[in-house]
Gaussian input, Z-matrix of N, CA and C with variables (Angstrom, degrees):
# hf/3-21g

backbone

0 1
 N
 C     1     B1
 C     2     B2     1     A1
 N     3     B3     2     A2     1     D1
 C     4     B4     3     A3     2     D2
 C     5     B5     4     A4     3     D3
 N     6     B6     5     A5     4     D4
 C     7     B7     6     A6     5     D5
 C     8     B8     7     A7     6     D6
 N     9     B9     8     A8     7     D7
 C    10    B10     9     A9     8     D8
 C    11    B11    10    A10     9     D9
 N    12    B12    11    A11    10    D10
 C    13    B13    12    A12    11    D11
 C    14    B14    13    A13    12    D12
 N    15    B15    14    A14    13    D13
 C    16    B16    15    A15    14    D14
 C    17    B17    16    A16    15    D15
 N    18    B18    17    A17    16    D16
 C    19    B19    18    A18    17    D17
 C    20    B20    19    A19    18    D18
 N    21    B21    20    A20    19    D19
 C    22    B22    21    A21    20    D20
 C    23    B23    22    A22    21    D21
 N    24    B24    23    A23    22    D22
 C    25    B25    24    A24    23    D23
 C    26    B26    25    A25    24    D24
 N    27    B27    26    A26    25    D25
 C    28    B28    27    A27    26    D26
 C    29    B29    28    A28    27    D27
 N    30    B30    29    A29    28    D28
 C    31    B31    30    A30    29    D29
 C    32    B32    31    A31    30    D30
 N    33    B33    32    A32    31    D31
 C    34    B34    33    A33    32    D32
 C    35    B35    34    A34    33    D33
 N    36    B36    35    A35    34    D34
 C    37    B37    36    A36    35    D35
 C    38    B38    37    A37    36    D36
 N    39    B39    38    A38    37    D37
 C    40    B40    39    A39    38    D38
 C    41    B41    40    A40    39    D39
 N    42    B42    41    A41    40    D40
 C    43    B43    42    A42    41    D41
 C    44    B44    43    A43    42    D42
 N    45    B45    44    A44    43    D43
 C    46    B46    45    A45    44    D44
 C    47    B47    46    A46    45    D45
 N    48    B48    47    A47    46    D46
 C    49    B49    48    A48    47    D47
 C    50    B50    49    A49    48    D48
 N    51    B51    50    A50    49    D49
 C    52    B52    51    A51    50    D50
 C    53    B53    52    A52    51    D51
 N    54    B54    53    A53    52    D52
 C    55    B55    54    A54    53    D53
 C    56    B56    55    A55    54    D54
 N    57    B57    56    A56    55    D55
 C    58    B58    57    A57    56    D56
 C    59    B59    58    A58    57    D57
 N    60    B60    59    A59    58    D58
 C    61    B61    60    A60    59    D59
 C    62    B62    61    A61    60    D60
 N    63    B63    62    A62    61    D61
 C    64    B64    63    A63    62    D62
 C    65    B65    64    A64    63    D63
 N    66    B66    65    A65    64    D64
 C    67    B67    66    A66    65    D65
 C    68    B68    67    A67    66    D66
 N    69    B69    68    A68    67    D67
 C    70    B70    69    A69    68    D68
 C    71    B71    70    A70    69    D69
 N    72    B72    71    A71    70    D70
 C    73    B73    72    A72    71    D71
 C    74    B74    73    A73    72    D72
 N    75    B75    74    A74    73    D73
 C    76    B76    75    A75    74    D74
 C    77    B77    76    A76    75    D75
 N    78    B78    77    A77    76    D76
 C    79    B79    78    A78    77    D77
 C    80    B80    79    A79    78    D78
 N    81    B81    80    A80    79    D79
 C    82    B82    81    A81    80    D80
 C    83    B83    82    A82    81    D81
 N    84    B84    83    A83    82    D82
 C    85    B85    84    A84    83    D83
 C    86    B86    85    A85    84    D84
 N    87    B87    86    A86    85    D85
 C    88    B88    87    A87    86    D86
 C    89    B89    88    A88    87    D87
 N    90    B90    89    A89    88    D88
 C    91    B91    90    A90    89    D89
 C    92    B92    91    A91    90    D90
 N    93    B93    92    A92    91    D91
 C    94    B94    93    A93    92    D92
 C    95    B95    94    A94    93    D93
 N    96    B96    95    A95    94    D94
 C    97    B97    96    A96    95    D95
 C    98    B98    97    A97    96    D96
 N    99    B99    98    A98    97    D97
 C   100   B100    99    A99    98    D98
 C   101   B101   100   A100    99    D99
 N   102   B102   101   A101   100   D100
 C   103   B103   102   A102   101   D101
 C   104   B104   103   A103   102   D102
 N   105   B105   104   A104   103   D103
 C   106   B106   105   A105   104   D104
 C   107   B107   106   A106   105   D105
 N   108   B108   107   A107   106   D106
 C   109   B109   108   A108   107   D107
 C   110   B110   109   A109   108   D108
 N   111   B111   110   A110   109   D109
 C   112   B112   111   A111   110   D110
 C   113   B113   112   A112   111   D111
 N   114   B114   113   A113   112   D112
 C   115   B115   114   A114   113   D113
 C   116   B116   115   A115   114   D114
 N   117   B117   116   A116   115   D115
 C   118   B118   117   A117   116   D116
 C   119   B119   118   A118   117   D117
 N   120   B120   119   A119   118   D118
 C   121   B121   120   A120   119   D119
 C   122   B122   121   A121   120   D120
 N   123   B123   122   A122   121   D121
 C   124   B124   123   A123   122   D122
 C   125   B125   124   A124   123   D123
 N   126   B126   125   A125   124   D124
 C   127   B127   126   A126   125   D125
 C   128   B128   127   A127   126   D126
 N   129   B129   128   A128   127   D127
 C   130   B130   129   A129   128   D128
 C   131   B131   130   A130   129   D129
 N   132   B132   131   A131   130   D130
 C   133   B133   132   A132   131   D131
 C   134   B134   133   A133   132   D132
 N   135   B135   134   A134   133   D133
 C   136   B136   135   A135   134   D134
 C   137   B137   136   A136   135   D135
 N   138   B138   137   A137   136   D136
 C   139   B139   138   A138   137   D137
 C   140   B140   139   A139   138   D138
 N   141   B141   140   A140   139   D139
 C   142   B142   141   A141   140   D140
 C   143   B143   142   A142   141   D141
 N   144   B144   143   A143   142   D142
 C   145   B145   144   A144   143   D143
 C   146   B146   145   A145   144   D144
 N   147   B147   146   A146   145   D145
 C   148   B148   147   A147   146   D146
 C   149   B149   148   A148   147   D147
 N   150   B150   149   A149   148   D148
 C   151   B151   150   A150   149   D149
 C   152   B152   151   A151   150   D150
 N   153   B153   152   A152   151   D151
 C   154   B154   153   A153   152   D152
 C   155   B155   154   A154   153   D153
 N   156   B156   155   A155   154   D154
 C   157   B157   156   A156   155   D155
 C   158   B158   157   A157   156   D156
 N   159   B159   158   A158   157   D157
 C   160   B160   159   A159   158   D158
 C   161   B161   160   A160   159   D159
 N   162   B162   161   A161   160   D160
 C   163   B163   162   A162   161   D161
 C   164   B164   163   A163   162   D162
 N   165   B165   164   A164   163   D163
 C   166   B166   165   A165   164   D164
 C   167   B167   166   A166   165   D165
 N   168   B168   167   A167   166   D166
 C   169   B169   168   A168   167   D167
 C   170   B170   169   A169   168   D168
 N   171   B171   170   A170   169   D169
 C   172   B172   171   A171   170   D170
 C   173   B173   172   A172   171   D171
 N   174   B174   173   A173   172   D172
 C   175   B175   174   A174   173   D173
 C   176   B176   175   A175   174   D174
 N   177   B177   176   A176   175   D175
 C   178   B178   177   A177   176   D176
 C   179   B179   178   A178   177   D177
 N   180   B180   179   A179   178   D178
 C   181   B181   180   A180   179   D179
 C   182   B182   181   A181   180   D180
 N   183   B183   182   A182   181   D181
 C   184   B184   183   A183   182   D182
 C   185   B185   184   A184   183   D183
 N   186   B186   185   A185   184   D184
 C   187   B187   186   A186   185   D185
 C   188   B188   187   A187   186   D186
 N   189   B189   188   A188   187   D187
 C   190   B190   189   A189   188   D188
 C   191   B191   190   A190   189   D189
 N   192   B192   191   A191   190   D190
 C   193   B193   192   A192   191   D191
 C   194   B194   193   A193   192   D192
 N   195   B195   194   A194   193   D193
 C   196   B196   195   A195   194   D194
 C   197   B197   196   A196   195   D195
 N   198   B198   197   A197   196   D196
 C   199   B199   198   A198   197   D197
 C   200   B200   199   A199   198   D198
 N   201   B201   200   A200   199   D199
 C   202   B202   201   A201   200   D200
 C   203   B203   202   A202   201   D201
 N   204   B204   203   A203   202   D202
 C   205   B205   204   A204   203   D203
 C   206   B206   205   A205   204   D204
 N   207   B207   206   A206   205   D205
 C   208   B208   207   A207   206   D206
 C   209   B209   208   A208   207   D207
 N   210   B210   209   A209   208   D208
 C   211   B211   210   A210   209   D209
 C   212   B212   211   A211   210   D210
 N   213   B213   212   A212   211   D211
 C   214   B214   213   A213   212   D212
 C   215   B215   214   A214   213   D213
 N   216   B216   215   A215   214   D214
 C   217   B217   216   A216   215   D215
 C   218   B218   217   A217   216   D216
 N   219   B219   218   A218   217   D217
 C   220   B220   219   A219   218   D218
 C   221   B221   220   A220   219   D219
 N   222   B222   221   A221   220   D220
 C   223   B223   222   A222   221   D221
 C   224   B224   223   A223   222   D222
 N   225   B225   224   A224   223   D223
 C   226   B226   225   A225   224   D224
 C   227   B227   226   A226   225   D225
 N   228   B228   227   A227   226   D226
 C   229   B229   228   A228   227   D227
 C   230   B230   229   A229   228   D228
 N   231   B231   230   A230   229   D229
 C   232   B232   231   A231   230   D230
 C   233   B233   232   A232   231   D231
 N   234   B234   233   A233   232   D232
 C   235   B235   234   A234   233   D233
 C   236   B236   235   A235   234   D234
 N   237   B237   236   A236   235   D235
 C   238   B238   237   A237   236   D236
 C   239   B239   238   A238   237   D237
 N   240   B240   239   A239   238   D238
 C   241   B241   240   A240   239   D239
 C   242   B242   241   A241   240   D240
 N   243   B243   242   A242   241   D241
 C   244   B244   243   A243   242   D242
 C   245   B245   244   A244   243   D243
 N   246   B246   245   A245   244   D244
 C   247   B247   246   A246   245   D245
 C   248   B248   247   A247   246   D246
 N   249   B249   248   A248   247   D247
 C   250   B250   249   A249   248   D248
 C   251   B251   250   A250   249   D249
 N   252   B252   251   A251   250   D250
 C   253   B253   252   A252   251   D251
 C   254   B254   253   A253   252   D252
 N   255   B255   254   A254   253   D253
 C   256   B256   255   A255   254   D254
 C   257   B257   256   A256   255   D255
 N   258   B258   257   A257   256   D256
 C   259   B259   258   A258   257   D257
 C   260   B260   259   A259   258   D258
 N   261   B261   260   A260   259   D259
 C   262   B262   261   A261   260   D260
 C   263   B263   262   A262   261   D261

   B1=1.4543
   B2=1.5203
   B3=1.3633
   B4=1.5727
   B5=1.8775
   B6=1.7954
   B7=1.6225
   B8=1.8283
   B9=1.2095
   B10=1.2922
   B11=1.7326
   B12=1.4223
   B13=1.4273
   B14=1.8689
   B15=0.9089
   B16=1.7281
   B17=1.3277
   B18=2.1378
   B19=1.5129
   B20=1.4625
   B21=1.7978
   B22=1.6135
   B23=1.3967
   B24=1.7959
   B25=1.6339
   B26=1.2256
   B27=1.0935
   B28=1.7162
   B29=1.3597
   B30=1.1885
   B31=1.8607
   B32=1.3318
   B33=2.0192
   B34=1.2270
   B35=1.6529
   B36=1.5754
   B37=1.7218
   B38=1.9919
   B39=0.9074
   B40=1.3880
   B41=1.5036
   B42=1.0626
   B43=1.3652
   B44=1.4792
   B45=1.1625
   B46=0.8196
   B47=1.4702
   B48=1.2159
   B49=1.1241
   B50=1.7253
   B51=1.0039
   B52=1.5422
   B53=1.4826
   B54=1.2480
   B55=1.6744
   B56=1.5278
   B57=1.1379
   B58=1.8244
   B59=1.4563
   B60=1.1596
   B61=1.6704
   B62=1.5108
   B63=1.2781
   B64=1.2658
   B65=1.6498
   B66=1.5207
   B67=1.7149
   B68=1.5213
   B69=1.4702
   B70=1.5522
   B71=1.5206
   B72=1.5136
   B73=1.1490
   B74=1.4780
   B75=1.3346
   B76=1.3031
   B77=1.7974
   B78=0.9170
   B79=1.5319
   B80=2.0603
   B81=1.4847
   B82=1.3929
   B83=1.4414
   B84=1.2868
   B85=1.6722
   B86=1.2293
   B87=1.5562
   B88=1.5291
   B89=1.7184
   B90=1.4845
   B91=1.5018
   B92=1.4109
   B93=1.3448
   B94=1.9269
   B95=1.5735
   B96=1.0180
   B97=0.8799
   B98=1.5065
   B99=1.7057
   B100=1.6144
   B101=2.4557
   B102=1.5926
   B103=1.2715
   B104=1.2329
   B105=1.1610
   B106=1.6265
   B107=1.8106
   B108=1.0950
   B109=1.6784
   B110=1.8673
   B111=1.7428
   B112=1.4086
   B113=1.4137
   B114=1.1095
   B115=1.6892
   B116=1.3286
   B117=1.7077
   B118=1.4232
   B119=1.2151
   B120=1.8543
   B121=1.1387
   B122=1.3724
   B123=1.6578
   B124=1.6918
   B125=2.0221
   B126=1.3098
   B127=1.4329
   B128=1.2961
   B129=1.3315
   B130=1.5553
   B131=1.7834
   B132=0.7069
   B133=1.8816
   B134=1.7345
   B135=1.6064
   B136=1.8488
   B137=1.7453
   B138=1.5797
   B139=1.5476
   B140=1.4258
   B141=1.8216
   B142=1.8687
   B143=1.5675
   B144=1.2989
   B145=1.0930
   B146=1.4922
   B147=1.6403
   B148=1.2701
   B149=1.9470
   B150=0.9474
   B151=1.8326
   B152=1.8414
   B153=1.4175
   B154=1.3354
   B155=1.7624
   B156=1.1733
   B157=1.5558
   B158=1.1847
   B159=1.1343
   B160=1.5905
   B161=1.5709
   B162=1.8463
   B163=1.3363
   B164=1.4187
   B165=1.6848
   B166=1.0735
   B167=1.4897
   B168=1.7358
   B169=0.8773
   B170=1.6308
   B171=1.1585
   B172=1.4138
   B173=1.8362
   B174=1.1739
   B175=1.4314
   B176=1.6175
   B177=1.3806
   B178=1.5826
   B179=1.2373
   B180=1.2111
   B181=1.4485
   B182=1.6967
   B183=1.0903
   B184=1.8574
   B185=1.2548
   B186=1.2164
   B187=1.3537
   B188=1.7839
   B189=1.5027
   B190=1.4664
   B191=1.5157
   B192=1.3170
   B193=1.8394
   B194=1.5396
   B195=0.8301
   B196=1.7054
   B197=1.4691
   B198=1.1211
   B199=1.6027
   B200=1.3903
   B201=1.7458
   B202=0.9624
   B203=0.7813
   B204=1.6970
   B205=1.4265
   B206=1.4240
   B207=1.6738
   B208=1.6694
   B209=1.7399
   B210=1.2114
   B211=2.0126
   B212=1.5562
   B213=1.1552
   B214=1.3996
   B215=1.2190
   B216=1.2322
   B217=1.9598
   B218=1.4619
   B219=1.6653
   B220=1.6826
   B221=1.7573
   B222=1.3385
   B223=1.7695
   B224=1.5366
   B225=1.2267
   B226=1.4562
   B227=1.1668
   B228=1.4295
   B229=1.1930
   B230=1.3018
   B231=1.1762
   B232=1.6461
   B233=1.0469
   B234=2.0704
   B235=1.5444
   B236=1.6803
   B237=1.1459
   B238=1.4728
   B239=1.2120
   B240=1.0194
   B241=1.6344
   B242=1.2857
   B243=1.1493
   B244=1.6536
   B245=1.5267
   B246=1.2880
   B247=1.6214
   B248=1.8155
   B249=1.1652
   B250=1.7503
   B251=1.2016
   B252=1.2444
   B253=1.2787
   B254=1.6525
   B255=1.3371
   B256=1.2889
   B257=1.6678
   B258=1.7381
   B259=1.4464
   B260=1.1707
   B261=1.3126
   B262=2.0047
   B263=2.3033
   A1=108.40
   A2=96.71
   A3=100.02
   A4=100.38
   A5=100.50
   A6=102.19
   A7=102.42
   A8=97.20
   A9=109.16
   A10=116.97
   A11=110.97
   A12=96.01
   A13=110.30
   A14=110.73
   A15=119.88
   A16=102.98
   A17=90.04
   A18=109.03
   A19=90.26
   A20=111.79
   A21=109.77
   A22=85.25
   A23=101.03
   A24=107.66
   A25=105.81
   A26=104.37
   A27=129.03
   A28=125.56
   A29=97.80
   A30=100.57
   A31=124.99
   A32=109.29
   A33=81.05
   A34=69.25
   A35=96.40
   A36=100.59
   A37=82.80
   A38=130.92
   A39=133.06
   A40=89.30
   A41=146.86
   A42=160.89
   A43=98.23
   A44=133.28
   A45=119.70
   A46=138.45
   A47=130.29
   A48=145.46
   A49=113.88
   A50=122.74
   A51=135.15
   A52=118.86
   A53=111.91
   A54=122.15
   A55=122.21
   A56=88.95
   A57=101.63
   A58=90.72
   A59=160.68
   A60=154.33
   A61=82.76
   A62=134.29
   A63=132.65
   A64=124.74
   A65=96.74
   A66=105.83
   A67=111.84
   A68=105.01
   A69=110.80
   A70=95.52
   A71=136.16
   A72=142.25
   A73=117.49
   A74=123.22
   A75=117.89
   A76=104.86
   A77=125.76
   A78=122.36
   A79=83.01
   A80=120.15
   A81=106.38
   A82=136.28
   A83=110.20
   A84=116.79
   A85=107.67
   A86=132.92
   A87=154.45
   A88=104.85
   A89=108.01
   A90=117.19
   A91=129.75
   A92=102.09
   A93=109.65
   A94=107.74
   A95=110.02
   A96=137.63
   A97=128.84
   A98=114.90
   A99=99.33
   A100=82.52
   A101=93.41
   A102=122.37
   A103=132.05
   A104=123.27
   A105=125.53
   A106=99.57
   A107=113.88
   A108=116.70
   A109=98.84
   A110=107.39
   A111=157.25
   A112=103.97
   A113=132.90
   A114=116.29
   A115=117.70
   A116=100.50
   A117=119.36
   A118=109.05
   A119=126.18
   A120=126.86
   A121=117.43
   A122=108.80
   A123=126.42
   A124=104.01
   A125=103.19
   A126=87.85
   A127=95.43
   A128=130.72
   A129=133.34
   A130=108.13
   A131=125.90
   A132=112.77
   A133=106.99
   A134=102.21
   A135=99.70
   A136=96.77
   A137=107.62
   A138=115.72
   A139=78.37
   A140=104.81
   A141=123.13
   A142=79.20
   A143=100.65
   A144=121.91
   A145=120.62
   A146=113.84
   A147=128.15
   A148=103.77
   A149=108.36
   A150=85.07
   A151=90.09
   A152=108.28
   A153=113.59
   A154=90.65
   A155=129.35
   A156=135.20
   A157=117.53
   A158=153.52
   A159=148.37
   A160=117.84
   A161=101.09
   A162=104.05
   A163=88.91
   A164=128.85
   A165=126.49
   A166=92.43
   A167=151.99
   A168=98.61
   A169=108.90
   A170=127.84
   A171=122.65
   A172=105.58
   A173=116.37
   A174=114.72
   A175=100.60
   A176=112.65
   A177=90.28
   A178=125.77
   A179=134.96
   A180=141.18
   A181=108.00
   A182=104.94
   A183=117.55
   A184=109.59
   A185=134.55
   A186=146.03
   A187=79.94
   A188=122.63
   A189=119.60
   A190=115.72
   A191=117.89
   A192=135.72
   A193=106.22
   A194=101.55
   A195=101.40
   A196=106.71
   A197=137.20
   A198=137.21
   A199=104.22
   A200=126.24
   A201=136.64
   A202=133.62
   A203=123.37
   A204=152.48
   A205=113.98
   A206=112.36
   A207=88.39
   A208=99.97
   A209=109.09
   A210=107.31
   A211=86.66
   A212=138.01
   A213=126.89
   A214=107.24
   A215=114.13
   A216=92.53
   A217=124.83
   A218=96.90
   A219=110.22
   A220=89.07
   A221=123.86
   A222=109.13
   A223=77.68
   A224=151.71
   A225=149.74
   A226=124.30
   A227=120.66
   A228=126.25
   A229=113.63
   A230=125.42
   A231=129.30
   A232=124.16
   A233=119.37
   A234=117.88
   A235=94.40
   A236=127.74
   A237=137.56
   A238=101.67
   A239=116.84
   A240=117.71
   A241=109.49
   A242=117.21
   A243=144.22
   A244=108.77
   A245=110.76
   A246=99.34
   A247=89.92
   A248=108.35
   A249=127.84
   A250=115.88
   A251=103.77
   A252=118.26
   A253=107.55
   A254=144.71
   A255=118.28
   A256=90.03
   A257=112.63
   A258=116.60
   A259=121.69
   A260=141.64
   A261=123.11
   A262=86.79
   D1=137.93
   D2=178.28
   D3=-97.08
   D4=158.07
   D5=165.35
   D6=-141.63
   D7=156.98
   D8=162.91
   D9=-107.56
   D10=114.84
   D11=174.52
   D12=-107.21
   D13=153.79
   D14=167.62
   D15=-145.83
   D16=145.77
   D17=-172.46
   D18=-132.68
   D19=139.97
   D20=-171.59
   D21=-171.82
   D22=152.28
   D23=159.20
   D24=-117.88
   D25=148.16
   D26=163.29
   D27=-107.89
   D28=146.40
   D29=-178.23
   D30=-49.88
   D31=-39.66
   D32=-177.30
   D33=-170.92
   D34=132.70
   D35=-146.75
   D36=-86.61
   D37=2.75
   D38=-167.32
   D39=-87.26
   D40=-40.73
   D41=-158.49
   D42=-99.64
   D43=-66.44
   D44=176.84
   D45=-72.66
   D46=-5.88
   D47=-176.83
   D48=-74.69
   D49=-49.02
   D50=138.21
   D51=-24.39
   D52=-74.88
   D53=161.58
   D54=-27.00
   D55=-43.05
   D56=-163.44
   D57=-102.08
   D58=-26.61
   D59=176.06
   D60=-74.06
   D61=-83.49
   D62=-167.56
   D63=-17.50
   D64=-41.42
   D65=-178.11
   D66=-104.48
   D67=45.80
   D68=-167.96
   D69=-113.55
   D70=41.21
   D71=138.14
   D72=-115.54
   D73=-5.83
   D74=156.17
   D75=-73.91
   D76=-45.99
   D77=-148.91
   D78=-83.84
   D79=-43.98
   D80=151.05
   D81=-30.77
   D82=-47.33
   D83=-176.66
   D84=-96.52
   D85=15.59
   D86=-179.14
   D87=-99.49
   D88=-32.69
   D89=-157.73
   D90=83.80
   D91=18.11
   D92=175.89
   D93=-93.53
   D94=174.51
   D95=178.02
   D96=-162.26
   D97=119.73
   D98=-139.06
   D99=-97.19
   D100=130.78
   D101=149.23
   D102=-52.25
   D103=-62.83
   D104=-169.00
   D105=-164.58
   D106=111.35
   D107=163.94
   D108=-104.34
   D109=112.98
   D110=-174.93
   D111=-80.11
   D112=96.64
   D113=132.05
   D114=-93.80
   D115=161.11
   D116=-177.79
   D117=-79.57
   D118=130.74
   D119=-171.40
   D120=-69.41
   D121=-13.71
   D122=-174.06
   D123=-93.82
   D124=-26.00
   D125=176.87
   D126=-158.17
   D127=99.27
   D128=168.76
   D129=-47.74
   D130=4.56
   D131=174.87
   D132=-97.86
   D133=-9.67
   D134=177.98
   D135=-100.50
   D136=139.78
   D137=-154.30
   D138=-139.47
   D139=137.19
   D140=167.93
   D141=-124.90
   D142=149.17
   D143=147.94
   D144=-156.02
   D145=149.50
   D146=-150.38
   D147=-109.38
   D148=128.55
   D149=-171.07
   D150=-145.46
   D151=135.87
   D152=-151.04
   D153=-98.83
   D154=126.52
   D155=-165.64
   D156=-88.45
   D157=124.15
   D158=159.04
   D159=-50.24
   D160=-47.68
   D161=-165.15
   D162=-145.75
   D163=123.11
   D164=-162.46
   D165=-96.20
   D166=-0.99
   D167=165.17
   D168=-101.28
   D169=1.79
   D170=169.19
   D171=-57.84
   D172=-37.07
   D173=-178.08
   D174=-64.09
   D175=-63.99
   D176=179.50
   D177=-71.88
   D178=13.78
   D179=155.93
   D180=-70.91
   D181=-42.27
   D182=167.90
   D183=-65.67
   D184=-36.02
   D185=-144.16
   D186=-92.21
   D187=-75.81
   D188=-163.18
   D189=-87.83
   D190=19.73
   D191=170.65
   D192=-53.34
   D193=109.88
   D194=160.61
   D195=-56.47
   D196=-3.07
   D197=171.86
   D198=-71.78
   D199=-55.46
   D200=140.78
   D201=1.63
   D202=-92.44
   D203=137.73
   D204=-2.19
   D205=-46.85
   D206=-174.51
   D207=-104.52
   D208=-17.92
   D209=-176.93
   D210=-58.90
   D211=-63.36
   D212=-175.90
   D213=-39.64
   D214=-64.30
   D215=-170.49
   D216=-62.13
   D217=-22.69
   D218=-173.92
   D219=-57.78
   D220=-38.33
   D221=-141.06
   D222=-107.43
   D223=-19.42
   D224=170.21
   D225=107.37
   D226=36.13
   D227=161.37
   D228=-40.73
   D229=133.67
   D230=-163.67
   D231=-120.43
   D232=1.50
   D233=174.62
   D234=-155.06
   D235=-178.49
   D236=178.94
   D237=-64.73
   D238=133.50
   D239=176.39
   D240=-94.54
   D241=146.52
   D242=166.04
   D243=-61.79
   D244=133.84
   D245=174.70
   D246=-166.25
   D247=122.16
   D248=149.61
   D249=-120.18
   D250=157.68
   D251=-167.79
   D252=-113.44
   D253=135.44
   D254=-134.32
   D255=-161.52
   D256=144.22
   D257=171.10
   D258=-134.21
   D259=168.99
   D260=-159.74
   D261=-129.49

């Protein structure tokens, strides 16, 4: 099994949390499927999430999308996000 993980903070995960359900038919038509969405017990605005892949390179085609690229800024991702791509 393949996964995609990403690590990122957001301004204000209340705001963003909306944002990010909303674009949960792109990451559908990507082949993910989200695992576990993580906050940090030290600062709830930094978000992991684990999303289990069908086809890892359609995920990293999602992963470097300028579709991507701007829903993050739309919902306020606030630093470069972390992202590996990962197999068990």
């Amino acid at each position: 099994m393949n996964y995609l993980l990403i690590r990122h903070k957001v301004a204000d995960f209340a705001k963003w949390k909306p944002g990010y359900d909303a674009h949960g038919s792109a990451r559908t038509n990507a082949g993910l499927k989200e695992e576990h969405l993580l906050r940090n017990t030290d600062d709830p605005n930094e978000v992991v999430l684990l999303f289990s892949a069908q086809n890892l390179n359609k995920a990293k085609q999602f992963a470097a999308s300028d579709d991507l690229r701007q829903r993050m800024q739309q919902v306020g991702v606030t630093d470069k996000p972390d992202i590996w791509f990962l197999n068990d």
